[in-house]
N, C-alpha and C positions, 0 to 999 in steps of 0.2 A: 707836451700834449699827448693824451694817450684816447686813442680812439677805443671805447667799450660798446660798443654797438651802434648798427647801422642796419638800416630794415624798416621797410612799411609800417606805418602805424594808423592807419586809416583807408578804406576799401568801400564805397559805397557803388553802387549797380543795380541797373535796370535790366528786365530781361522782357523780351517778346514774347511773350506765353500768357498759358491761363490755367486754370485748375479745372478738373472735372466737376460735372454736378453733382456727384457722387460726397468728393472733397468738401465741395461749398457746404452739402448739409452735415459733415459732418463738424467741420467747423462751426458752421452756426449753433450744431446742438452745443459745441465745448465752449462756446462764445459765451451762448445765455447761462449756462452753469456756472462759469466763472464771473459772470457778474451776478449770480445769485450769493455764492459764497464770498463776493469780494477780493478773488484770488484769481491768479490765472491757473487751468487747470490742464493736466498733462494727455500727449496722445501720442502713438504711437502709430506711423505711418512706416510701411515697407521696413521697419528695421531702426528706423529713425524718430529719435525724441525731441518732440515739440512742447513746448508749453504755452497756450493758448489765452492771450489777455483778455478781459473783459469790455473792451472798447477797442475800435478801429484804430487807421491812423492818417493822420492830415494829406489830403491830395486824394481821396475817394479813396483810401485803403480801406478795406471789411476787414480785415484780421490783421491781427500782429503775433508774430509767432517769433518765439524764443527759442532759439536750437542750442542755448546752454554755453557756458560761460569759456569755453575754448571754442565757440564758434561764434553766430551770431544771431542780427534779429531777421526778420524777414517780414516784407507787410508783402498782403497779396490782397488781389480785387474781386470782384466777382467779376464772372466773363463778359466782358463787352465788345461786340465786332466794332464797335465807333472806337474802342481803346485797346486796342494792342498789347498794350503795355502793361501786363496786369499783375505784376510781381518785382519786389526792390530787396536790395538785400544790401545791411550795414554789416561789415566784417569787426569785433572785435577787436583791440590791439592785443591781447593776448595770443593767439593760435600765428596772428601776422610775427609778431618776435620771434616764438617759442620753433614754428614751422617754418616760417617762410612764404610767400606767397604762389607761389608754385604747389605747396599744400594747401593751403589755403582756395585755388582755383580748381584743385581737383576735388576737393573738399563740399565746394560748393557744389560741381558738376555730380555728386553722389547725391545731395540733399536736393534737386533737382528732380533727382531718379525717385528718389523717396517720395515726390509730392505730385508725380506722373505729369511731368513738366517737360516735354521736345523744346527744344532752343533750338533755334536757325544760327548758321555761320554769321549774321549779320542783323540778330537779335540781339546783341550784347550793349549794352548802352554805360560805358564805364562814367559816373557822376561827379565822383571826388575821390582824389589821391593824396593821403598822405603820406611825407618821410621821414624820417628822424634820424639824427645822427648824436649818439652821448658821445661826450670826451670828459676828461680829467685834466685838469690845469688848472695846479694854484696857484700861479700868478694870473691866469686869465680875472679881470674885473668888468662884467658888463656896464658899458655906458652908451647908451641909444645918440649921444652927438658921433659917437664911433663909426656909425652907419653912416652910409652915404647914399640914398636912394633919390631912385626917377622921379622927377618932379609929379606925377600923377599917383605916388604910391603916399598911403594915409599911416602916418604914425601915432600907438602909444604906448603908454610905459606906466607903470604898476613900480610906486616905490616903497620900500620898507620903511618905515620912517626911524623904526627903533633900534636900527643899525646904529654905527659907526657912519660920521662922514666921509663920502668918497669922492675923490679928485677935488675935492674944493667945496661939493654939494651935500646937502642935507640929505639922508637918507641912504638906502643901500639900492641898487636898483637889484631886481630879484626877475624881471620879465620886460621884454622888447617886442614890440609886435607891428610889425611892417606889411600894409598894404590890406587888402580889403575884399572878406570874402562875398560873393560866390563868385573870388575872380582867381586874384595869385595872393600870397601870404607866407610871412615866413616871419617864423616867433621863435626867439632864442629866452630860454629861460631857463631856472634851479630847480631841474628834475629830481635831484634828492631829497630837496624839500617837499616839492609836492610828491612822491608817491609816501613820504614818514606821513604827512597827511591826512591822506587818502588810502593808507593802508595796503599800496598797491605791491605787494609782497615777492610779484615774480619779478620785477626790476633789480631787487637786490641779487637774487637766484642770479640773475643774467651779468648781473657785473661781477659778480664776487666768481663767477665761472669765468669772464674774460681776462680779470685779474689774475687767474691762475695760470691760465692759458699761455697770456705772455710775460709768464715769472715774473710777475708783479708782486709785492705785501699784500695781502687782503686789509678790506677798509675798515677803520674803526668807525661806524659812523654813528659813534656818541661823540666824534669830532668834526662838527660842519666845517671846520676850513680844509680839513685832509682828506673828507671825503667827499668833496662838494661832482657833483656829478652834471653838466649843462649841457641842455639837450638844445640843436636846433633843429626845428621845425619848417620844413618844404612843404605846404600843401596847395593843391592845384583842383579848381570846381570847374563843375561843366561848362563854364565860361570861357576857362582859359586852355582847356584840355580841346573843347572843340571847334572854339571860333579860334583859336592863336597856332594848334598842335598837329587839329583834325584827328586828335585822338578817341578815337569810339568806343571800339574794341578789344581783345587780347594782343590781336596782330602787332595795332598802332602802338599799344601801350609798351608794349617789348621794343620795338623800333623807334619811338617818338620819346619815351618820357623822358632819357636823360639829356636829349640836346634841350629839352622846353625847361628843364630844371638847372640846366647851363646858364638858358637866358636869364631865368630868375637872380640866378647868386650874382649877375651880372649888373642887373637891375638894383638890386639890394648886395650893399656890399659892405665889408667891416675891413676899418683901413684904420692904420698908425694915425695919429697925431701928429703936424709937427708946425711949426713954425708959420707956414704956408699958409695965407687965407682963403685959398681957394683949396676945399675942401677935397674936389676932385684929382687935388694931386697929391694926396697922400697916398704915400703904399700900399698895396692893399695887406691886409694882416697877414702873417702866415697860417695862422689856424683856419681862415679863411679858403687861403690855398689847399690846406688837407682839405677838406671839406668838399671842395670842389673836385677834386682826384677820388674822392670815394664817390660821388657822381656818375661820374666820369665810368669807373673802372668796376668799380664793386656791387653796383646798383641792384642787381637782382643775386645776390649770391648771398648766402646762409650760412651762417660758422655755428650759430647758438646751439648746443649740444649741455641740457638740465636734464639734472633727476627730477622726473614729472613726478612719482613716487613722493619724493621727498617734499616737495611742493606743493602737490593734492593734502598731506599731510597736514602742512604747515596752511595750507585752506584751510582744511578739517578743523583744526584748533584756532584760528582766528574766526572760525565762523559759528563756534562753540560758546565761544568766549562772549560774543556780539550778543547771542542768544539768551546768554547767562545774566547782563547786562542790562537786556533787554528785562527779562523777569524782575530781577532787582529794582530798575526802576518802577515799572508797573507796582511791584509789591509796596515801596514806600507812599506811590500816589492812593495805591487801596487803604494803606494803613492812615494816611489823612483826611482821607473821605470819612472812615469811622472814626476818628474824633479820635486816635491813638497817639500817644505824647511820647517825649526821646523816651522816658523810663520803662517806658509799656512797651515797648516796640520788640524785646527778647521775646515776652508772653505771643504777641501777636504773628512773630516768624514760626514760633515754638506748634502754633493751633493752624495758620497756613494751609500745612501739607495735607491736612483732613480734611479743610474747605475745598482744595485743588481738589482731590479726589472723588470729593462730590461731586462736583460741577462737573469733570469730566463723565463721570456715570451717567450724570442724567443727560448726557449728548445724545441725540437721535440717529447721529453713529457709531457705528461700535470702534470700542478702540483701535483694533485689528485694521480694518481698512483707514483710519485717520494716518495708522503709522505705516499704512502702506505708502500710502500717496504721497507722505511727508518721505520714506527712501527713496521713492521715486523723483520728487522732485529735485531731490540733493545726491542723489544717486552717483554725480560725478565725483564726491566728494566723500564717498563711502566707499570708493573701489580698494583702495589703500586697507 
């Protein structure tokens, strides 16, 4: 078993604040534009870039603001003395891997600064935490009777069906998912499969770094059995952070999380097979036990060291491509709306680029600012 990463994957927060009036209107002006254009549209506050959605969000949020794809979202309210609480904030898993959460929390305390936000020692309301732990092991086979969980914890299981039979059973299992959120949870699943996917690009970055790291072969992964990568999953909601942990804030969080993620692995457990019908006296597995030691031991600590460089790149080119894709579809639904058949279809790519170019002329803005706003919004992705 080779452990490739361990680190936060999940950060969501409440804060005791409010925005100025000043803020509110200028959101509301970015608010109504970006639902005139159908888009959310970008602003620039103390240094810092937001991109402002056209709709609220659930739980009385007025905005939803986007601080861009190595950070996160952010809803805030309009000020209310009856509501306190007038700003939340979901942390991406990208800046949580790539940083660590200690970036991550100063990260936030700047974007704060940027939106003239004071937060009290005891305005911090932490909501849900997640954690992740990759490993590598081929002979690990997930099978959910393997578990052993508290009789109050809800199980279920997501099967491949087009697999290979495993231990006796139809299908492959591919995902395990133990207990019940907005409480405790803990899902062990085929991380390599889901980010090929999902396209999730800095995963590989991050393994194929840990692999070198400790002189491991780099993975081939046009081989899913040699480079099967399974991730489990600790997450804890304000249910269980503050009625089980009394976890609130930064303090408790540093102090409290890894004894309440003890109880969990404790709770839910992954134990040998054998002979024995009572379940509770199987072994517990040994990959179970690393798991637990990283816990234990390594909980808030950051080894992940990526070329961001080479990354924002390889963004750049997967989101070129999407783009590229994108057109090409669109273009074949145009050429069937005009009644254009496979043989015609050269002629019609061929005349295209003169119809584009109309259409873009006759736009009531000018080019110049369309492609401003378009660097702008993608702008993390052009630094490279």
């Amino acid at each position: 078993m080779i452990i490739l990463h361990s680190g936060f994957d999940g950060l969501d927060i409440s804060f005791r604040s409010a925005i100025s009036p000043e803020l509110v209107a200028r959101l509301e002006s970015a608010k109504n534009e970006a639902e005139a254009v159908k888009q959310s549209v970008g602003i620039d506050l103390n240094g810092a870039r937001f991109e402002v959605g056209p709709s609220g969000g659930i739980g009385g949020y007025a905005f939803v603001l986007d601080a861009g794809r190595c950070r996160g979202i952010w809803t805030i309210k309009k000020p209310n003395a009856k509501d306190p609480w007038g700003l939340a904030y979901s942390s991406r898993a990208r800046p949580l891997a790539m940083k660590g959460i200690d970036y991550v929390r100063e990260d936030i305390d700047m974007m704060l600064d940027a939106l003239g936000c004071a937060v009290p020692n005891d305005g911090v309301s932490i909501r849900r935490v997640d954690y992740a732990i990759d490993f590598h092991d081929p002979s690990f086979v997930l099978d959910p009777y393997d578990f052993v969980t508290h009789s109050q914890t809800k199980s279920s299981t997501y099967l491949e069906l087009s697999d290979a039979r495993v231990n006796g059973r139809s299908g492959r299992v591919s995902s395990a998912t133990f207990g019940k959120m907005p409480g405790r949870q803990v899902i062990v699943y085929d991380k390599r499969e889901e980010a090929l996917a999902k396209n999730k690009l800095d995963w590989f970055f991050i393994w194929d770094e840990a692999m070198e790291r400790l002189g491991q072969p780099a993975f081939d992964y046009s081989d899913p059995a040699g480079s099967r990568v399974w991730r489990t999953e600790f997450r804890l909601a304000k249910r269980a952070l503050r009625d089980r942990a009394r976890i609130k804030g930064w303090a408790s969080l540093y102090s409290s999380l890894a004894g309440e993620l003890q109880k969990l692995t404790q709770d839910i457990e992954l134990r040998v097979p054998s002979e024995t019908a009572d379940r509770t006296d199987w072994t517990v597995h040994a990959n179970w036990e690393v798991l637990r030691d990283v816990l234990s031991n390594e909980l808030f600590e950051h080894e992940v060291e990526i070329d961001e460089v080479a990354l924002t790149a390889e963004d750049l080119r997967y989101k070129q491509n999407e783009f590229l894709k994108l057109t090409a579809g669109h273009a074949i639904t145009f050429a069937a709306l005009e009644g254009v058949t496979a043989s015609d279809i050269d002629a019609f790519l061929e005349d295209l680029p003169w119809r584009l170019q109309a259409c873009v002329e006759q736009s009531p803005r000018s080019i110049a600012d369309r492609l401003r706003d378009a660097k702008k919004k993608y702008g993390a992705l052009l630094s490279t």
